[in-house]
C-alpha positions as CSV (number, residue, x, y, z in Angstrom):
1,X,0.0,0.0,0.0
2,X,1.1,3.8,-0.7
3,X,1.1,6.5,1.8
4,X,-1.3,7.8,3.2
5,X,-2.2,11.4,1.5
6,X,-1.7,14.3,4.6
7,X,-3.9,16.6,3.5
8,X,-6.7,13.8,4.0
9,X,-8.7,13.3,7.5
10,X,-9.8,9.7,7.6
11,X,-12.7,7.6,9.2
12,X,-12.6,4.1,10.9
13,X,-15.0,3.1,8.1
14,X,-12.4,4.1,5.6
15,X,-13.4,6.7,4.2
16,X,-11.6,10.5,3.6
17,X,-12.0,13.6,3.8
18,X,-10.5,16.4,1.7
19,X,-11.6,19.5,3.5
20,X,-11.1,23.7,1.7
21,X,-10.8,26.6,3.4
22,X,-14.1,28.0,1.7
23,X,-16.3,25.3,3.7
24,X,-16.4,22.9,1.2
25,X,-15.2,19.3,1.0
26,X,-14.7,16.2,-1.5
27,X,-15.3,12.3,0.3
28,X,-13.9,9.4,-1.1
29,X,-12.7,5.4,0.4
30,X,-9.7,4.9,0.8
31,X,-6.8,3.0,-1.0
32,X,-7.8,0.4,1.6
33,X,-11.0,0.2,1.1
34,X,-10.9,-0.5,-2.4
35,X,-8.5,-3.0,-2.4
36,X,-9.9,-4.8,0.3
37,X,-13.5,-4.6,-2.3
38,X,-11.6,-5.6,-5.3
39,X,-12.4,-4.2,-8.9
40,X,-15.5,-2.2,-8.1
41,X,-18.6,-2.5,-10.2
42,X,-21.0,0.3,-9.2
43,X,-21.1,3.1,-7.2
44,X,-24.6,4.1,-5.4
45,X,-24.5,7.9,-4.9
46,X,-27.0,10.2,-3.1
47,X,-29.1,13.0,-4.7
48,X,-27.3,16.8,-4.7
49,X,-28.9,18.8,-2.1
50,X,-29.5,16.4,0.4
51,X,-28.4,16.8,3.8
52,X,-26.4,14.2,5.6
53,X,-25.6,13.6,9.4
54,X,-22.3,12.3,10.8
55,X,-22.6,8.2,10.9
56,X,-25.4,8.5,7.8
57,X,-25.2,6.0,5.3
58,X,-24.9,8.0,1.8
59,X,-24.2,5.6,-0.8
60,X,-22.8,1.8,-1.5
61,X,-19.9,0.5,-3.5
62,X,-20.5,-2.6,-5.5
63,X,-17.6,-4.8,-6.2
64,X,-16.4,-8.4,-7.3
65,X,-16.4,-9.4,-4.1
66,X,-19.0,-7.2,-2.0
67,X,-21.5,-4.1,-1.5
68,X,-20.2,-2.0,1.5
69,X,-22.0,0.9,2.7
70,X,-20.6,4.4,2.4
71,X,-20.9,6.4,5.3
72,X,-20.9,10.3,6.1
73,X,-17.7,11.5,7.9
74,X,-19.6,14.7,8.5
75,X,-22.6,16.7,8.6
76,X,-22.8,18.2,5.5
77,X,-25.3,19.0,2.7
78,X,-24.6,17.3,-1.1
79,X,-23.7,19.4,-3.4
80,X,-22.0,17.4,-6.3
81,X,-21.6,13.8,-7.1
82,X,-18.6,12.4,-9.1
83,X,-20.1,11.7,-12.6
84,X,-17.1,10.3,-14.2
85,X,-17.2,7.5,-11.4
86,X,-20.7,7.3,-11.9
87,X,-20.4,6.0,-15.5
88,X,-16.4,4.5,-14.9
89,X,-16.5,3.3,-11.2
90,X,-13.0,1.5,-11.6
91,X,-11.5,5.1,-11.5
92,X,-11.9,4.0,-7.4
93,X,-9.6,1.4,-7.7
94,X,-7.2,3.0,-10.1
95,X,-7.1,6.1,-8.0
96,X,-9.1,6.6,-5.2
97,X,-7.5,10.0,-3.8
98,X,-7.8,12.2,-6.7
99,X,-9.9,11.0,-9.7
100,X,-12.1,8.4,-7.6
101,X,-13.6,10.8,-5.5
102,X,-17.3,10.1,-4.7
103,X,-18.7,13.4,-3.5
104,X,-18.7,17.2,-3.1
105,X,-20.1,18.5,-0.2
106,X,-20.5,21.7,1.7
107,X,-20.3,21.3,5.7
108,X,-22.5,22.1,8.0
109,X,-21.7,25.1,10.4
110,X,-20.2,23.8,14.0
111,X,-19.4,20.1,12.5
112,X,-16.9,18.9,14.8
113,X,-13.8,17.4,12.7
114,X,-12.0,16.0,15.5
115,X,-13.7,12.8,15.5
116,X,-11.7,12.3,12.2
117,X,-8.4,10.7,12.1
118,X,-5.1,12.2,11.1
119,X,-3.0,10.1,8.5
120,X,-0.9,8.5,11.3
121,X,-3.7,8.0,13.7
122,X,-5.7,6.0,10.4
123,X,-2.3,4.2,9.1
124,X,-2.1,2.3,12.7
125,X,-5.5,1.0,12.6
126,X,-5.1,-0.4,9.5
């Protein structure tokens, strides 16, 4: 496995976070996550503009080998889905920092971010 990006923030359920300075953020798995899956198949996103609490399930990926639910890292409201996943999911596998990302969102005011993991703090419990 690859490093771990550092400007990510990362979940127990493997998912990452890429947060911007203007309140905005893109939400993708991580490398783990989508090797663990295998070649992934299908990507279930949610509608733009719905709002999502912390914990909420938002989506599934669909591979070779299993569907796993997504899950929100934060509150935040949907503002953009990945389209060129949508219609080539593999881009997860082939690069699931940068063109795999899944969605765009725009956080919710007062969403508490330290409940997400730093890069070191997510590469020890994998």
């Amino acid at each position: 496995m690859s490093s771990l990006p550092e400007d990510l923030l990362y979940t127990k359920d493997h998912e990452w976070i890429r947060i911007s300075e203007d309140g905005t953020a893109q939400i993708g798995i991580t490398e783990y996550a989508q090797e663990s899956l295998g070649d992934i198949t299908f990507v279930e996103f949610p509608e733009a503009g719905v709002s999502l609490s912390v914990g909420e399930t938002f989506g599934v990926v669909e591979s070779v080998k299993a569907a796993s639910d997504l899950y929100m890292p934060i509150s935040a409201t949907v503002t953009k889905i990945n389209e060129a996943v949508d219609s080539a999911p593999e881009l997860v596998n082939q690069d699931p920092y940068v063109e795999g990302w899944l969605l765009e969102v725009k956080i919710e005011e007062g969403t508490d971010l330290s409940v997400l993991l730093k890069p070191e703090d997510y590469a020890q419990l994998i």
